[in-house]
C-alpha positions as CSV (number, residue, x, y, z in Angstrom):
1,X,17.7,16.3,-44.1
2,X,20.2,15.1,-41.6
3,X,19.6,11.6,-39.6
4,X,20.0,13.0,-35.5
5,X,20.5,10.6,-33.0
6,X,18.7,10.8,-30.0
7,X,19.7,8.6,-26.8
8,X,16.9,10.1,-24.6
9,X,14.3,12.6,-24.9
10,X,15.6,16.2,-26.2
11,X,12.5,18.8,-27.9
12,X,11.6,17.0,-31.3
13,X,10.4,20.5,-32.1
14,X,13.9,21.6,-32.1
15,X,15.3,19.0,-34.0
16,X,12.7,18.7,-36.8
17,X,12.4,23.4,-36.8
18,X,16.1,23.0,-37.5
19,X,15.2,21.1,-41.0
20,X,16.8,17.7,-39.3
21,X,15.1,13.8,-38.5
22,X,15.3,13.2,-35.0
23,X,15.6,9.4,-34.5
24,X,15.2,7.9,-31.1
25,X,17.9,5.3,-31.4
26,X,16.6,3.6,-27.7
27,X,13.8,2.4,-30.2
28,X,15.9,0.0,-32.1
29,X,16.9,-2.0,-29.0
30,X,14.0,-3.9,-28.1
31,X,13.6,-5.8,-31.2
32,X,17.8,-6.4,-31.7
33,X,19.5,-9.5,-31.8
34,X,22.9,-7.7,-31.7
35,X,24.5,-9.1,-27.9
36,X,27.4,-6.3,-27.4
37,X,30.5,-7.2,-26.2
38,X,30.8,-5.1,-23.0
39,X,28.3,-3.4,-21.4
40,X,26.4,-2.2,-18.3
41,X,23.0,-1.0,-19.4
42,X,21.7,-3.3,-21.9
43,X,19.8,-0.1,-23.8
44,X,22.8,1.9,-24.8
45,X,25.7,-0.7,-24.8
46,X,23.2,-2.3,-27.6
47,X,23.0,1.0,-29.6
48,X,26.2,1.4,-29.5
49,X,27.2,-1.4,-31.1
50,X,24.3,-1.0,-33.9
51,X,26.1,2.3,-34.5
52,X,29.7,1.3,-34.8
53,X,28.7,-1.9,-37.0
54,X,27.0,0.3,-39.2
55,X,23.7,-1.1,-38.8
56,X,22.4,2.6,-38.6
57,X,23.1,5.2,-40.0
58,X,23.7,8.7,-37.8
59,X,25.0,12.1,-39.6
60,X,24.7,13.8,-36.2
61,X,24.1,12.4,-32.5
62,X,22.8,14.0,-29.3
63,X,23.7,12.9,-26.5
64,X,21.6,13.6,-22.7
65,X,24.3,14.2,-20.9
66,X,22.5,15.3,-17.5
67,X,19.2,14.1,-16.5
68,X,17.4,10.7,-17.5
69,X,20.2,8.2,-18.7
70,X,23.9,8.1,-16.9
71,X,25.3,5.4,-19.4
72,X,24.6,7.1,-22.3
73,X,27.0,9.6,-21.8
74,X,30.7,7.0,-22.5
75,X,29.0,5.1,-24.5
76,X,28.0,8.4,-26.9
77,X,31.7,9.6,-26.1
78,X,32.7,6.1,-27.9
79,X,30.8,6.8,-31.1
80,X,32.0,10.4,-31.3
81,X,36.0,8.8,-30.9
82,X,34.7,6.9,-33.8
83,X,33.6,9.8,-36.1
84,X,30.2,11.0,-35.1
85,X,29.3,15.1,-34.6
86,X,28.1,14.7,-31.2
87,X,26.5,17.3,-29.3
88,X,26.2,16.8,-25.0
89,X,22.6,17.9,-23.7
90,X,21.7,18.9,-20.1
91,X,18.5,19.0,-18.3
92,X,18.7,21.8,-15.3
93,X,18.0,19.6,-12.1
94,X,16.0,22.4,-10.7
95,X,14.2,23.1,-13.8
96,X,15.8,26.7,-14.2
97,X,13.9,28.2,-17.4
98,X,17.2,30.4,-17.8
99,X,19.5,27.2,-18.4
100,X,16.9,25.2,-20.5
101,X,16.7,28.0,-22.6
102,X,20.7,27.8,-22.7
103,X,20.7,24.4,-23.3
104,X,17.8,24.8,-26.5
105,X,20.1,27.2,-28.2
106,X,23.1,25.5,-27.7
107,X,21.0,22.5,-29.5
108,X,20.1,25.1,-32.1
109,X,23.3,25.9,-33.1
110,X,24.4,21.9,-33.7
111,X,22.0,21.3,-35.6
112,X,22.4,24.2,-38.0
113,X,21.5,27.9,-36.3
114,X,18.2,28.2,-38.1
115,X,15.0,26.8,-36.4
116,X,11.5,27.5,-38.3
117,X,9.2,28.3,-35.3
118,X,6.3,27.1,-37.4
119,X,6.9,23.6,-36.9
120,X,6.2,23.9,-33.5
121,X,2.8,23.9,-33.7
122,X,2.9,21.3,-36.1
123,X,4.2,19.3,-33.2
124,X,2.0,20.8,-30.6
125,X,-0.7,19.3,-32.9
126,X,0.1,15.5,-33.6
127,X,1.1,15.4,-29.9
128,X,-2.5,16.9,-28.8
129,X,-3.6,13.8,-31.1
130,X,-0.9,11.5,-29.2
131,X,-2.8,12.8,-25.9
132,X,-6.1,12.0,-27.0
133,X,-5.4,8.4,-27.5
134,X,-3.4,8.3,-24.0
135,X,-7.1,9.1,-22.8
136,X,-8.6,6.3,-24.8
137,X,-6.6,4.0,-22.9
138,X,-7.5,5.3,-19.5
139,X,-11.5,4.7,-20.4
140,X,-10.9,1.2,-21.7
141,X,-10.9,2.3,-25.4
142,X,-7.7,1.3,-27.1
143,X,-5.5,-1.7,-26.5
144,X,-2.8,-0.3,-24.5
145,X,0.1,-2.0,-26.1
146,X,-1.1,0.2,-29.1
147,X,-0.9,3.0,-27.0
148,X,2.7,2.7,-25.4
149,X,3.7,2.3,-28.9
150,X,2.7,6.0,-30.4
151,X,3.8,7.3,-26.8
152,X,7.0,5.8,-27.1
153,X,7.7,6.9,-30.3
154,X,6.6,10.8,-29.0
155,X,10.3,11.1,-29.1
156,X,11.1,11.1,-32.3
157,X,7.3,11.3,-33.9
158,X,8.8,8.4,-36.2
159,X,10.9,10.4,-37.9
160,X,8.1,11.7,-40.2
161,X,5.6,14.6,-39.0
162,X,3.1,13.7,-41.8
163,X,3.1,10.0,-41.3
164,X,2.9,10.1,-37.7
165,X,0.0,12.6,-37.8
166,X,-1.6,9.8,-40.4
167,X,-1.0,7.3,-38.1
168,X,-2.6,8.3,-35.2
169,X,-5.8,9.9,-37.1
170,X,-5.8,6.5,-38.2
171,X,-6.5,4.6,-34.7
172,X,-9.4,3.3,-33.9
173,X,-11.3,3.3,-30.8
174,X,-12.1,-0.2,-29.6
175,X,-13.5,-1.9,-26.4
176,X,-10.7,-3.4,-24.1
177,X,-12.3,-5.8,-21.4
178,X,-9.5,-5.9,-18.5
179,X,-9.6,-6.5,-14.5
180,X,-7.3,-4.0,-13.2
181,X,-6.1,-0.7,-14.5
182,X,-2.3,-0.4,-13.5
183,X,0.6,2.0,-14.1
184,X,3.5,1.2,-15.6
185,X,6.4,3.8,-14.0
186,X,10.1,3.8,-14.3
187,X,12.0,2.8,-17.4
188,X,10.2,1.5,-20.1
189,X,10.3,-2.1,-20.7
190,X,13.0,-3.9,-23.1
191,X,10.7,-6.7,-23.5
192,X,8.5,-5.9,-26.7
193,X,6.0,-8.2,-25.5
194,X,5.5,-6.7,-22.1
195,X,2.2,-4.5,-22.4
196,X,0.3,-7.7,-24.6
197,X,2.0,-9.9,-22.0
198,X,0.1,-7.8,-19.3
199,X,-3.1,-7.5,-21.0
200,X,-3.8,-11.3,-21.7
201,X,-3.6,-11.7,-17.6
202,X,-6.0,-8.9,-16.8
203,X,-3.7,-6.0,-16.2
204,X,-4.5,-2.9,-18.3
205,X,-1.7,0.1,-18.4
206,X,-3.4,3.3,-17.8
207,X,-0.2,5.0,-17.5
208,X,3.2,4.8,-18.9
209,X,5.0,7.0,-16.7
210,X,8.3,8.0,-19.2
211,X,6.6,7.9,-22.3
212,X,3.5,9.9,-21.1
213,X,6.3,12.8,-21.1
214,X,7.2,12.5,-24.4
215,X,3.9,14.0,-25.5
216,X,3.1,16.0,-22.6
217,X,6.0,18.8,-23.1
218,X,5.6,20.8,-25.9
219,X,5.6,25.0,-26.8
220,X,5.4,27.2,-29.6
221,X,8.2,29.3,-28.8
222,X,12.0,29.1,-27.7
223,X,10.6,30.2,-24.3
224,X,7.8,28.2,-24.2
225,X,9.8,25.3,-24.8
226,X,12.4,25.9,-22.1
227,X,9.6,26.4,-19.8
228,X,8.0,22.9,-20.6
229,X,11.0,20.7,-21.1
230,X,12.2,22.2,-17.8
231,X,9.3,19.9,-16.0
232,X,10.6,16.6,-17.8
233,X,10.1,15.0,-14.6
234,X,12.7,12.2,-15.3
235,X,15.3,14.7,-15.4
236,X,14.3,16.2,-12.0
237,X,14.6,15.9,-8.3
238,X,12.9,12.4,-7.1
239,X,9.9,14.3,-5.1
240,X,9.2,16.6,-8.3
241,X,8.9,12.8,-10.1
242,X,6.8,11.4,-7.4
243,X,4.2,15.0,-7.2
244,X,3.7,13.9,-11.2
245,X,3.1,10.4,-10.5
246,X,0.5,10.6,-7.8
247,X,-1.2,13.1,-9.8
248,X,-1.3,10.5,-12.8
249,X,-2.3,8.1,-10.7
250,X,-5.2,9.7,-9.1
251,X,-6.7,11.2,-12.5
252,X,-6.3,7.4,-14.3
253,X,-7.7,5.7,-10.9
254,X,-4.5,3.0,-11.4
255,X,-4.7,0.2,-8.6
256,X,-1.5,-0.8,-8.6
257,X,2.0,-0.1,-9.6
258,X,4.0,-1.7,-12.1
259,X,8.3,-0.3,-11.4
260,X,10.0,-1.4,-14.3
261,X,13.9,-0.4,-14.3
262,X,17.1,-1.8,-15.9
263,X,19.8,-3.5,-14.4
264,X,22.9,-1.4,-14.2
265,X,21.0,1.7,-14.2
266,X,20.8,4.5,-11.7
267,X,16.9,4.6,-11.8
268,X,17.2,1.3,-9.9
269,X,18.5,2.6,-7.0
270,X,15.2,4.8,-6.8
271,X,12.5,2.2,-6.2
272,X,13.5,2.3,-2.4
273,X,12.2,5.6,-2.4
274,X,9.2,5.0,-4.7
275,X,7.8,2.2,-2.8
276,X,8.4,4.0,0.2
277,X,5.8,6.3,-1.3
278,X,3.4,4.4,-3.0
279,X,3.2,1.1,-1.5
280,X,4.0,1.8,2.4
281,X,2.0,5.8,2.7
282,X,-0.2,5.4,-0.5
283,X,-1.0,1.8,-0.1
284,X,-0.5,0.8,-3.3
285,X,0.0,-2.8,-4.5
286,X,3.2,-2.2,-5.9
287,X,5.7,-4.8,-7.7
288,X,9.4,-4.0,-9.0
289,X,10.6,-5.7,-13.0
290,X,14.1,-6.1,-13.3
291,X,15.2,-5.9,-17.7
292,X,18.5,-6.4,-19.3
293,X,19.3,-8.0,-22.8
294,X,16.2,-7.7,-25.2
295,X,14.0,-10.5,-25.5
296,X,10.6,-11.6,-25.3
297,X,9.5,-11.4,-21.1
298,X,11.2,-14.4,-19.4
299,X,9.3,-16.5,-17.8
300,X,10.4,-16.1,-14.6
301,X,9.1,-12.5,-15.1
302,X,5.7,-13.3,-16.4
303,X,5.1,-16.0,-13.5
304,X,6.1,-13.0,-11.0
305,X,3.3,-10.8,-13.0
306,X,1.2,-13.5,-12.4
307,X,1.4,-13.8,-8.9
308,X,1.0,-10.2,-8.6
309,X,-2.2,-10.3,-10.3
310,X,-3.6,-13.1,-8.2
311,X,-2.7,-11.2,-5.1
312,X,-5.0,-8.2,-5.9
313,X,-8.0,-10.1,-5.6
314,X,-7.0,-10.0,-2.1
315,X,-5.6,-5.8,-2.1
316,X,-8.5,-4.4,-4.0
């Protein structure tokens, strides 16, 4: 089986039907120490380097050309220069089936023109399992940094269907005390420390918006699949993003909002517009995180976080 190199989210269903190992190369980062040499966002210029020093190995790389992550796409084009299949892969702005289902086969045929349609449901499966514990969290039942971490890795399923499936059939439900259920929306956090960082002040993530999506989509056919993946909201129009949002944060009854984004990155430029929304016509207590280079939070960070906290005695 082929290593594939994901640098966002592209249908795991494809990659593994297609006899290949997806693995979501964004999930290296947080825990490097490599410091690249030039770079704008922190995520991709650190794969990058990882993948020309031939500190992982890739047979085959996809690349998310439209939708989700802008700086992916040169820094991608710099690893194919330097000998890597690469295959460019577009989400439809306006969710057209037609063009997903364009874009699926297109994938399809990079990564080998076969795709077994019966691991699709094996997928559908672990992900249903993925969802249940994403439910956990919302009723107080699973430490939530355990959660982000099988959502997270939704991408990929950890590059192993049966282990994955083990995994999560393997959690236990346990009872998390906490003073304020919050979502965490935007990019996820490059701090690995972020979600325990969170919980040991009180603040309890019922929702992580990006990786929620990662085991929300899903299908059991080529059609079904391009109908799904068509709604990956991240890949969307802004006001198809925020319709998703509210309706997460209504079901999970979060009481404030958590926008985390990365500096050089084009999601930045949306929190005008989401705290537009949320804070000023929604009311939400609403605080924007600021990542770059991998570390544990900074303490600048965590004493913002803090703050914030302290001031929804006063909101709520």
């Amino acid at each position: 089986m082929a290593t594939v190199g994901i640098t966002a989210l592209i249908p795991p269903e494809i990659t593994y039907g297609t006899g290949n190992t997806p693995l979501d190369i964004n999930n290296l980062v947080p825990r490097s120490k490599v410091v690249p040499r030039d770079k704008l966002c922190a995520w991709t210029a650190v794969w990058r380097e990882l993948a020309l020093k031939g500190r992982i190995k890739l047979d085959r790389l996809v690349v998310v050309a439209g939708g989700d992550c802008n700086n992916a796409l040169v820094d991608g084009e710099r690893l194919e220069g330097a000998g890597t299949p690469t295959h460019y892969f577009t989400y439809p702005f306006d969710g057209s089936r037609a063009r997903m289902k364009e874009e699926i086969q297109r994938l399809i045929e990079f990564l080998g023109g076969s795709c077994d349609r019966g691991l699709f449901r094996e997928v559908g499966r672990i992900k249903r399992l993925a969802r249940r514990i994403d439910m956990w969290r919302v009723r107080g039942e699973v430490d939530p940094e355990k959660a982000f971490a099988i959502e997270v890795a939704g991408s990929d399923l950890g590059g192993d269907l049966e282990g994955f499936r083990k995994r999560l059939e393997g959690l236990e439900r346990e009872k998390v005390d906490y003073d304020y259920p919050v979502a965490l929306i935007g990019t996820p956090p490059i701090y690995p420390d972020f979600h325990r960082f969170l919980s040991s002040i009180g603040l309890h993530v019922v929702y992580d918006e990006m990786p929620y999506e990662f085991i929300r989509l899903g299908g059991s056919s080529i059609t079904g699949l391009a109908e799904s993946y068509g709604g990956y909201t991240f890949s969307r129009h802004i006001t198809t993003r925020l319709e998703a949002i509210e309706r997460e944060l209504r079901k999970r009854k979060a009481e404030a909002v958590i926008h985390n984004y990365q500096f050089a990155c084009h999601h930045k430029l949306e929190d005008r517009i989401l705290r537009d929304r949320l804070n000023r016509e929604l009311g939400y207590p609403y605080i924007s995180i600021e990542g770059d280079l991998p570390s544990r939070t900074p303490e600048q960070t965590k004493l913002r976080l803090e703050a914030f906290k302290e001031r929804l005695g006063g909101y709520l």
